[in-house]
C-alpha positions as CSV (number, residue, x, y, z in Angstrom):
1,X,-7.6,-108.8,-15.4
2,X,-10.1,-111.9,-15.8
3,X,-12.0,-111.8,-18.7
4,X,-15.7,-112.8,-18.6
5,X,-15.9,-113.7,-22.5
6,X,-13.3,-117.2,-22.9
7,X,-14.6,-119.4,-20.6
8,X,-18.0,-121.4,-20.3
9,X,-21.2,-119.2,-19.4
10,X,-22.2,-121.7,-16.8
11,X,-19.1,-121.3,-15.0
12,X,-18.2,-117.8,-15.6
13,X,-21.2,-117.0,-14.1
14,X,-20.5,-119.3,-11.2
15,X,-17.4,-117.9,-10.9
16,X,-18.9,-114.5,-10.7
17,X,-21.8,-115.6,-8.2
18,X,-20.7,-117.8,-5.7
19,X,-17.7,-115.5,-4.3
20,X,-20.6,-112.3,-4.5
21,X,-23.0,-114.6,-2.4
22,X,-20.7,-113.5,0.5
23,X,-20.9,-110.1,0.1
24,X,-25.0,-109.5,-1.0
25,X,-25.1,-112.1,2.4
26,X,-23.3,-110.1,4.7
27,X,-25.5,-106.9,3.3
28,X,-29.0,-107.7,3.8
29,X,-28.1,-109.3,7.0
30,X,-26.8,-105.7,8.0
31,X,-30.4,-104.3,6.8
32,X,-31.7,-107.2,8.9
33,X,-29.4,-106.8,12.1
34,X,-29.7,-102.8,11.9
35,X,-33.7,-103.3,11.5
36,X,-33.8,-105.8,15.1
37,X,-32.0,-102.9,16.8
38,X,-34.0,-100.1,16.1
39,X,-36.7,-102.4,16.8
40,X,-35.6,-102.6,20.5
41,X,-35.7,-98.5,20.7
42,X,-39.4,-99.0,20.2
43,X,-42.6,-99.2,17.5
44,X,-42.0,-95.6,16.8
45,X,-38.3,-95.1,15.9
46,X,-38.9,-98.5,13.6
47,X,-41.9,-96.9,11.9
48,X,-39.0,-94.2,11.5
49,X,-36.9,-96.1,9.3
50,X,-39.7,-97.0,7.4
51,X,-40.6,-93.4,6.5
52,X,-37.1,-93.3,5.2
53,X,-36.9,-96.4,3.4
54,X,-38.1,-94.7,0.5
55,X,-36.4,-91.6,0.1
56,X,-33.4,-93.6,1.0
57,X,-33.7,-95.5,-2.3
58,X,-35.0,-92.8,-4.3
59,X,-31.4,-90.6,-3.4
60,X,-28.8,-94.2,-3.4
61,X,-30.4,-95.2,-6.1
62,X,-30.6,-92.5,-8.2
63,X,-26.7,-91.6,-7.4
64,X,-25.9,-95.8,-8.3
65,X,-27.5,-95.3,-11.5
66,X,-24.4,-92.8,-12.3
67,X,-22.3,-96.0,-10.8
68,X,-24.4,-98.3,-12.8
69,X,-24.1,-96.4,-16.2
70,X,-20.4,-96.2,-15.2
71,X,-19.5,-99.8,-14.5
72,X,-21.9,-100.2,-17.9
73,X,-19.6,-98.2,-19.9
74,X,-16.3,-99.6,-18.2
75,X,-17.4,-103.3,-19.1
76,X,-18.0,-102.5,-22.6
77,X,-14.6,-101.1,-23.2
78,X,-12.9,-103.7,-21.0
79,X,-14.5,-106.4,-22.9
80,X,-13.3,-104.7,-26.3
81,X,-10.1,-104.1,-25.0
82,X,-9.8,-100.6,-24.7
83,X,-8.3,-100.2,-21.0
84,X,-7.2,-97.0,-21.3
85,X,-11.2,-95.8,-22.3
86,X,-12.1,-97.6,-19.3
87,X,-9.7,-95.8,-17.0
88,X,-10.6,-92.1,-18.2
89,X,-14.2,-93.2,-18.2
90,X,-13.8,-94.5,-14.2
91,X,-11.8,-91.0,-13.3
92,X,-13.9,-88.9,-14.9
93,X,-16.8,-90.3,-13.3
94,X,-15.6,-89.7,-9.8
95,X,-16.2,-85.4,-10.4
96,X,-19.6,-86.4,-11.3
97,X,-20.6,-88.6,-8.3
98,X,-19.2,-85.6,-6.4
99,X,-21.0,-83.1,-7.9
100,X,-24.5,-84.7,-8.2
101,X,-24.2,-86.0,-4.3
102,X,-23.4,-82.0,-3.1
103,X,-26.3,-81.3,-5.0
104,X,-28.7,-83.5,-3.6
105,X,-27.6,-83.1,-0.1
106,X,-28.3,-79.7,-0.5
107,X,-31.9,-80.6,-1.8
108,X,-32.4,-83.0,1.4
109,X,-31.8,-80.6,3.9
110,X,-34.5,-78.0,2.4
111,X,-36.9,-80.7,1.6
112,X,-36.9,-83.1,4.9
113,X,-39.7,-81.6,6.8
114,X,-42.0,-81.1,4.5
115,X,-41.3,-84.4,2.4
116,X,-42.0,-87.1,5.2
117,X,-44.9,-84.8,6.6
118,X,-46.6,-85.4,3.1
119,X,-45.5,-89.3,3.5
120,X,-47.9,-89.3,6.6
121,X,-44.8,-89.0,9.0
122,X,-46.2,-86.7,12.0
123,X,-44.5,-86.0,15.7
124,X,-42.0,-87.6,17.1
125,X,-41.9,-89.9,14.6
126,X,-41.4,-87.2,12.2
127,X,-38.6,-85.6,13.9
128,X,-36.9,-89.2,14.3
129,X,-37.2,-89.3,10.5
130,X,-35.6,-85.8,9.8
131,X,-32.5,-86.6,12.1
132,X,-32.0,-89.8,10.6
133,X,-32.1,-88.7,7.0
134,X,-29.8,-85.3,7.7
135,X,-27.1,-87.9,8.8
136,X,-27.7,-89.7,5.7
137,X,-26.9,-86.9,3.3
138,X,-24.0,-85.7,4.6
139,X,-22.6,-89.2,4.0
140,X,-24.0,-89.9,0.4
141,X,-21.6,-89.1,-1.5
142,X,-19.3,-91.4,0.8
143,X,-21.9,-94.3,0.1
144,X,-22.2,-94.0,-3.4
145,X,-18.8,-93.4,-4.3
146,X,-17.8,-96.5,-2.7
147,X,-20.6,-98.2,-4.1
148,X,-19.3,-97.6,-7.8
149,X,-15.7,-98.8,-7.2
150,X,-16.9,-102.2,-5.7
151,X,-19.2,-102.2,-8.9
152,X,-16.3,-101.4,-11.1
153,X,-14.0,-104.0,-9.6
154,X,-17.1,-106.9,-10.1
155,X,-16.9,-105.7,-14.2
156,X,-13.2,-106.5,-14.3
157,X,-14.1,-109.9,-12.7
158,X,-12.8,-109.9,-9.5
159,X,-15.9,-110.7,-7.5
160,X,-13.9,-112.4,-4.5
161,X,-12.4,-108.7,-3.6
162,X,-15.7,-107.0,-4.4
163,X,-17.4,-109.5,-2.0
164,X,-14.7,-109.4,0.5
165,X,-15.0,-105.6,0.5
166,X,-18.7,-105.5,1.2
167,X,-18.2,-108.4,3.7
168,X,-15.7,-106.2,5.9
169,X,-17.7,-103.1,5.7
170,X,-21.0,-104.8,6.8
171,X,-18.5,-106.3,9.9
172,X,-17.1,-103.2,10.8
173,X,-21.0,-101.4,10.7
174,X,-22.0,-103.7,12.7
175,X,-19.3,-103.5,15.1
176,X,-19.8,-100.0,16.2
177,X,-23.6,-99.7,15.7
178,X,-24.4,-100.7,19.1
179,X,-22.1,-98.2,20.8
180,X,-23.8,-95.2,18.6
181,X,-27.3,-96.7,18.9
182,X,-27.2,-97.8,22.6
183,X,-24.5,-95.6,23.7
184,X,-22.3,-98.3,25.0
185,X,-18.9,-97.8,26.5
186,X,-19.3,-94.3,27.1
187,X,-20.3,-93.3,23.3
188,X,-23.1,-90.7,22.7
189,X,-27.0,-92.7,23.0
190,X,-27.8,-91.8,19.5
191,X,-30.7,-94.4,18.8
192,X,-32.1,-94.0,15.0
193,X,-29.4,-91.4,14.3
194,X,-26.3,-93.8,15.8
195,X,-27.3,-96.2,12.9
196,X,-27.2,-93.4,10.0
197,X,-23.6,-92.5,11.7
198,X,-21.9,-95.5,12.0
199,X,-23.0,-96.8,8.1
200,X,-21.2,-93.8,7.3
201,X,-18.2,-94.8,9.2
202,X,-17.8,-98.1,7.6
203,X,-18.2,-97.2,4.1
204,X,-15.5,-94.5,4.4
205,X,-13.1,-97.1,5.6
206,X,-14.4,-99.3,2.0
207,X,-13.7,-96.2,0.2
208,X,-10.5,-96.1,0.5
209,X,-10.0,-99.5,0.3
210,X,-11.8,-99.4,-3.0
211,X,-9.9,-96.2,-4.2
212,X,-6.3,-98.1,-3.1
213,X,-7.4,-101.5,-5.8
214,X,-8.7,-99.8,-8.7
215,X,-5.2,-97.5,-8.5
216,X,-2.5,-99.7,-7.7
217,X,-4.4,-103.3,-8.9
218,X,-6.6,-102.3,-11.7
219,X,-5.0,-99.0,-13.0
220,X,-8.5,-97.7,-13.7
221,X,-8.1,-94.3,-12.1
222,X,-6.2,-91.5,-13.7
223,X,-5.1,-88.7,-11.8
224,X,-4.8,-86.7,-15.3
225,X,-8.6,-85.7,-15.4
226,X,-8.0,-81.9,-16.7
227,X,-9.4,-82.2,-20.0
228,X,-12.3,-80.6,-20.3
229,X,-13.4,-81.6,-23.8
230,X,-12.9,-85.5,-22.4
231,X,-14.6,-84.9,-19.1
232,X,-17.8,-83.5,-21.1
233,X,-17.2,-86.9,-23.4
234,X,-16.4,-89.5,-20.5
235,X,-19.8,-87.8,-18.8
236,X,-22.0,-87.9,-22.1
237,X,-21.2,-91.3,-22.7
238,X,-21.8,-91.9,-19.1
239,X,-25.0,-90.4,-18.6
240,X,-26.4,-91.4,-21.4
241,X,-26.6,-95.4,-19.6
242,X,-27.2,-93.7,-16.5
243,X,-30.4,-91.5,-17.2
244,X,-32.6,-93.9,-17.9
245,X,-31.3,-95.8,-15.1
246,X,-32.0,-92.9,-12.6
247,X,-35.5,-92.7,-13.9
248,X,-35.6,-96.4,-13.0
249,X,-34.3,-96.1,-10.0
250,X,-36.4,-92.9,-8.8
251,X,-39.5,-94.9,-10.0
252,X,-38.8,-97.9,-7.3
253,X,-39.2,-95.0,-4.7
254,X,-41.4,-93.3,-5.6
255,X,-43.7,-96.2,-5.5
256,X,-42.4,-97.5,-2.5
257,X,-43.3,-94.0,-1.2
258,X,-46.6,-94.0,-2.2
259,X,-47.4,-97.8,-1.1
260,X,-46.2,-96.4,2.3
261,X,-48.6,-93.5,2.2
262,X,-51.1,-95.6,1.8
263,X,-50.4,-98.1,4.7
264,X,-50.1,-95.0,6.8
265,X,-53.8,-94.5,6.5
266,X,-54.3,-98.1,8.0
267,X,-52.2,-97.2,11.1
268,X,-48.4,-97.0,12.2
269,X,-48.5,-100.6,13.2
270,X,-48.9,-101.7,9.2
271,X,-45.8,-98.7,8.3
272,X,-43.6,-100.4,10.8
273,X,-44.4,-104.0,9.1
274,X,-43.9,-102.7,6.0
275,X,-40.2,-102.0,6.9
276,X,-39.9,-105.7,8.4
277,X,-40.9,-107.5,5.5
278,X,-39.2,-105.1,3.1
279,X,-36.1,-106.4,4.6
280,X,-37.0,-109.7,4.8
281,X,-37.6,-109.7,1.0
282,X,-34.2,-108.5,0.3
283,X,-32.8,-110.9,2.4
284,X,-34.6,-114.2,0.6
285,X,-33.6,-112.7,-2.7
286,X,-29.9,-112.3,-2.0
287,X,-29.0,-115.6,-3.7
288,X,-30.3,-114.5,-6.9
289,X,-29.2,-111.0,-5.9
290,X,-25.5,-112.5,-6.6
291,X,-26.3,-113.6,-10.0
292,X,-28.1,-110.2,-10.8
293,X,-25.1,-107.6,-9.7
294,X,-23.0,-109.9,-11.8
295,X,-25.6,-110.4,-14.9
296,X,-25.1,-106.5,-16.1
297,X,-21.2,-106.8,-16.5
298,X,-20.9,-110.5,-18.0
299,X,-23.5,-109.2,-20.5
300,X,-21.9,-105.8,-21.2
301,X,-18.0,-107.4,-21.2
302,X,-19.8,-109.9,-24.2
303,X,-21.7,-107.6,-25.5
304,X,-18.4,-105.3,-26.3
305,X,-16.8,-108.9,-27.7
306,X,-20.0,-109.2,-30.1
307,X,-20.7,-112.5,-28.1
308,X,-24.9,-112.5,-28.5
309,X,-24.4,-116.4,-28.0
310,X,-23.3,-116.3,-25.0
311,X,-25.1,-113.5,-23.7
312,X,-28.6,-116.0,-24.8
313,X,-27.6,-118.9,-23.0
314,X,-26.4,-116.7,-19.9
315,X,-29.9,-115.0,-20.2
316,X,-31.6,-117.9,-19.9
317,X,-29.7,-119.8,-17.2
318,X,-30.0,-116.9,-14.7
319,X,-33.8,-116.3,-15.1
320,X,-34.6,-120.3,-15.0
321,X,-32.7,-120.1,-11.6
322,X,-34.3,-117.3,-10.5
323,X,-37.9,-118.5,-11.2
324,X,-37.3,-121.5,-9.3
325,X,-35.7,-120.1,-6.6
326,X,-38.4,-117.8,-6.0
327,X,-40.8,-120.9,-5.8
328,X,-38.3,-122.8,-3.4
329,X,-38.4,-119.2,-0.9
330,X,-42.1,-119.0,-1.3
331,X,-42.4,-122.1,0.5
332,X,-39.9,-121.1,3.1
333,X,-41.7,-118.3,3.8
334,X,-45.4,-119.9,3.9
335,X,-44.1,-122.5,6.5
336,X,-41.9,-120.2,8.9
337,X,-43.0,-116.8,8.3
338,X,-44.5,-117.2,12.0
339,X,-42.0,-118.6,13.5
340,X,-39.6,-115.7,12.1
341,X,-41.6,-112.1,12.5
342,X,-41.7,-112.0,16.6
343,X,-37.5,-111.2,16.2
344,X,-38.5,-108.0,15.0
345,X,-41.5,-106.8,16.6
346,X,-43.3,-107.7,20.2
347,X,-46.6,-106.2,18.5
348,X,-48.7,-108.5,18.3
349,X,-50.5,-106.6,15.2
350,X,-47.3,-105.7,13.9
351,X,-46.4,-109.6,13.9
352,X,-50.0,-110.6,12.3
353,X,-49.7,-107.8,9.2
354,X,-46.3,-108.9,8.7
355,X,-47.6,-112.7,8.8
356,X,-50.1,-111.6,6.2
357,X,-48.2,-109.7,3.8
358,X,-45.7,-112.7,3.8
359,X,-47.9,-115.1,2.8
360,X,-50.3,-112.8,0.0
361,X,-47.0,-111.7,-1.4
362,X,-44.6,-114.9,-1.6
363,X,-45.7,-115.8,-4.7
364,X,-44.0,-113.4,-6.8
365,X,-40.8,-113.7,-5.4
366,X,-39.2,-115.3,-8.5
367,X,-40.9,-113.8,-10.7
368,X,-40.0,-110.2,-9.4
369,X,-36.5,-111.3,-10.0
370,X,-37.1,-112.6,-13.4
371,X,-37.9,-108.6,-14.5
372,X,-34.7,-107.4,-12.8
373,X,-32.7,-110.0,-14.4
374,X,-34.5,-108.2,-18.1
375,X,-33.7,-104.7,-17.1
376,X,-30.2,-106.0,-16.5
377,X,-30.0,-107.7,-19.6
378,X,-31.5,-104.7,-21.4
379,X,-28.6,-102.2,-19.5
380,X,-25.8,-104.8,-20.4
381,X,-27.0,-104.7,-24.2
382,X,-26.7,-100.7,-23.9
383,X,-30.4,-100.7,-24.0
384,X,-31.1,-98.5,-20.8
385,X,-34.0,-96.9,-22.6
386,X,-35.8,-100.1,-23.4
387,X,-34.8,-101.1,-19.2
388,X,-36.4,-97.9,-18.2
389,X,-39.3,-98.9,-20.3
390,X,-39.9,-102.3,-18.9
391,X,-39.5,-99.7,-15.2
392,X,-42.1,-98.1,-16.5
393,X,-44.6,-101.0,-17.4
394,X,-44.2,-102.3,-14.1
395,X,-44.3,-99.7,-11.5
396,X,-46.4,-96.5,-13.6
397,X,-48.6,-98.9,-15.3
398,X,-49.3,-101.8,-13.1
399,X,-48.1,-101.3,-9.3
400,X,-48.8,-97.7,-8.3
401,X,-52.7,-97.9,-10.3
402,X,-52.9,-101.6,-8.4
403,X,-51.8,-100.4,-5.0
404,X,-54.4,-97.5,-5.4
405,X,-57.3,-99.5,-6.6
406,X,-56.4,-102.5,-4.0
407,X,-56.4,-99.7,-1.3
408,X,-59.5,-98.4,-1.8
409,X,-61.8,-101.2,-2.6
410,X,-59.9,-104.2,-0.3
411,X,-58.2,-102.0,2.2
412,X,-54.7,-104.0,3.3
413,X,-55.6,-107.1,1.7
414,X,-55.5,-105.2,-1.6
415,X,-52.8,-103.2,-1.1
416,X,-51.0,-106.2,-0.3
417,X,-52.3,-108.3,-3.4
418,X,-51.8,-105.7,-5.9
419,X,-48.0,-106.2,-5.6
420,X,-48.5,-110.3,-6.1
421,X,-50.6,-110.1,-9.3
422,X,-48.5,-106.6,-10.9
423,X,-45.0,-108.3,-10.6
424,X,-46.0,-111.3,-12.2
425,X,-47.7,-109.4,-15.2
426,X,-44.5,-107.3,-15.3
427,X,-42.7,-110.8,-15.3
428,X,-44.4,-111.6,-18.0
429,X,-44.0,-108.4,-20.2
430,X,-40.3,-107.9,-19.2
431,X,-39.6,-111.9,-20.8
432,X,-41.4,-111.1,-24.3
433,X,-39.8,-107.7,-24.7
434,X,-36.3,-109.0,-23.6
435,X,-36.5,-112.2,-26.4
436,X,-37.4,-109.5,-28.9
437,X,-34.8,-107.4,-28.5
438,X,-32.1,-110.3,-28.3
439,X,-33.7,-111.8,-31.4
440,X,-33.3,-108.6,-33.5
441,X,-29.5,-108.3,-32.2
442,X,-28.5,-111.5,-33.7
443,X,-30.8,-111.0,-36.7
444,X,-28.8,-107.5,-37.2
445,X,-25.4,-109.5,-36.3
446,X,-25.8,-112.4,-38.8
447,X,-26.9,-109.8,-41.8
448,X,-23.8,-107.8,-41.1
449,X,-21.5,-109.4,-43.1
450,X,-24.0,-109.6,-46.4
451,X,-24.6,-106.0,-45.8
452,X,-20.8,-105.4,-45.2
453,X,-20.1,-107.0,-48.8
454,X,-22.8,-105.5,-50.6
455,X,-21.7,-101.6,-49.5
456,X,-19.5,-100.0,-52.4
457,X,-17.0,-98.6,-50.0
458,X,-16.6,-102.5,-49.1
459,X,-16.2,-103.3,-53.0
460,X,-13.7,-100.5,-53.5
461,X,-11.7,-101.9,-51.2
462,X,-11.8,-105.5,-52.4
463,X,-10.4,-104.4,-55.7
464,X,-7.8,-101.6,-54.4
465,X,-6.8,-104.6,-51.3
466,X,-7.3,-107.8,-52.3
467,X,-4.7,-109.2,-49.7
468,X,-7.1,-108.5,-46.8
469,X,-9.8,-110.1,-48.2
């Protein structure tokens, strides 16, 4: 199993990176592929997907942050050598990913209607929602299971199968999107609903895949998960990293959510742009994305090894890359965002909002990847409460009061600068708080040993074992 504590951090994180950039490719050109096809059903079924954009994240993500605080706990143990922690923790956390994703499908189902109604989803476009999303969560707990074994397989280092896993199920989804979306070669038109169903499709296929490495490659499932007492443990320990990340992760939503409500009340046409540059976001960031996905393991298999030395230096070679990256893809954007946004809408005032949003909004590319690169840190350090925190900053204090106030008093052009100037504050905030807590790690670290030698149970056994000494 490679270890992500011997070698240099440069290349260790290269190693990790370059064989994920595959992978986080091949995804966000799936979210960009999927988004031109329902863009050829029509202005409608795209505003569609944009109503479900947010509840979309606000259910995967809050599901992932189980897989997150899993592959959290499973890095730790890996990286001090406990395997056989790391393979109860990994079993164990398979009931709970089943249990939370009945739940919530349960809870989508009740709440479809009434939720994208209060979103500002209404007719047809409304019913397009429900039926997309009631495909959706019937398959979550599909998605996010296989979500957490690729995430557990990066934390043991082997980001060339993680990649080529995510590579083949973007292939395979879209291979048969067209025929569900289209209804080609005699397969059911679906439209919106074909592209719910055949995501599903793929990701079962990665599932078992997944399942099949960690069993017979990895040995980190156990099929001896009877224990009750170790189940409550293995979930404790568990949801105690993965708490704070759901709140996280229900926050980005939420916002989201709200950001969409409000560009409801400036017409469809600015929802359905919305949804184009939301993709087109994810899609410039995906470079850095590959760093970030494998930032939380690398710090958490260190951080297990007592390695704050290299967890500095990797800390501050991903966020100097990510800074200017974000600068390089602001550029890009400013010179061919024109050329670009007429693949994904014949609108001509879909194309101009999307134009605009591009270019008021380009600016805070890297630094928006800067703060996810601290909550990482933060979650690799077994900080979740302080990542949560620096959630908090960002989205409760600054972006959902900024996209409010920028609504009201500059209509779009507001809404759309709020998110420029609140990222790069959050940036900001999310670099300070991040050196601080690093600081007082290796401050704590370095007095351990005076504080160690000082304690009388450490002088007791200087004088009863002086051959240890």
């Amino acid at each position: 199993m490679a270890s992500l504590i011997t070698h240099s951090v440069p290349k260790t994180i290269m190693s990790l990176a370059v064989p994920m950039l595959a992978g986080t490719f091949a995804l966000q050109f799936y979210n960009l592929a999927t988004t031109w096809l329902v863009s050829k059903l029509g202005t409608e079924p795209l505003a569609a997907m944009s109503f479900t954009f947010p509840v979309v994240m606000l259910v995967g993500f809050a599901l992932m942050s189980i897989g997150t605080g899993t592959m959290t706990v499973v890095a730790y143990s890996l990286g001090g050598g406990n395997h056989s922690k790391a393979a109860r923790v990994t079993s164990h956390s398979v009931l709970l990913m089943l249990l939370m994703s009945g739940i919530l499908c349960v809870l989508g189902f009740i709440t479809a209607e009434p939720l994208f109604s209060r979103m500002g989803a209404h007719g047809h476009v409304l019913e397009l929602t429900c039926e997309y999303m009631k495909i959706f969560y019937l398959g979550m707990g599909v998605q996010c299971l296989q979500h957490m074994f690729v995430n557990i397989i990066t934390c043991t280092g082997n980001t060339k199968i993680s990649s080529a896993l995510m590579v083949t199920g973007t292939m395979l989804n879209l291979a048969i999107s067209p025929f569900f979306i289209f209804g080609i070669c005699g397969f059911p038109r679906m439209e919106i609903k074909g592209a719910a169903l055949a995501t599903i499709i793929a990701q079962s296929v990665i599932l078992v895949l997944s399942f099949l490495i960690l069993y017979k490659k990895h040995h980190l499932l156990n099929a001896d998960v009877r224990s009750r007492r170790r189940i409550l443990i293995s979930w404790r320990r568990v949801l105690n990293m993965g708490l704070p990340a759901v709140y996280s992760s229900v926050l980005t939503p939420i916002c989201l959510g709200i950001n969409t409500k409000l560009a409801a009340g400036f017409g469809t046409e600015v929802v359905a742009a919305l949804g184009v540059t939301g993709r087109l976001e994810m899609f410039s960031c995906l470079i850095p994305m590959s760093i970030g996905m494998t930032l939380t393991p690398f710090i958490a298999q260190n951080y297990g090894a007592g390695r704050l030395d290299r967890i500095r230096e990797g800390k501050n070679l991903a966020m100097s890359f990510a800074f200017i990256y974000g600068l390089v893809m602001a550029l890009f954007f400013y010179l061919f965002t024109p050329s670009i946004a007429p693949f994904f809408s014949q609108d001509p005032e879909v194309i101009k909002i999307i134009i605009k949003y591009i270019y008021i909004t380009c600016l805070c590319y890297g630094g928006l990847e800067v703060f996810r690169y601290c909550t990482f840190v933060m979650n690799g350090m077994q900080r979740p409460l302080f990542s949560a925190g620096l959630n908090t900053i960002r989205i409760v204090v600054l972006l959902i009061p900024g996209f409010i106030i920028g609504a009201r008093f500059w209509g779009v052009n507001g809404l759309f600068a709020a998110r420029t100037i609140c990222d790069l504050l959050a940036c900001a905030c999310g670099v300070i708080i991040t050196n601080a807590v690093l600081r007082k790690a290796e401050t704590s670290k370095l007095r351990q040993p005076e504080l160690r030698a000082r304690h009388p149970m450490h002088e007791q056994r200087r004088r009863d074992y002086p051959e240890t000494n």
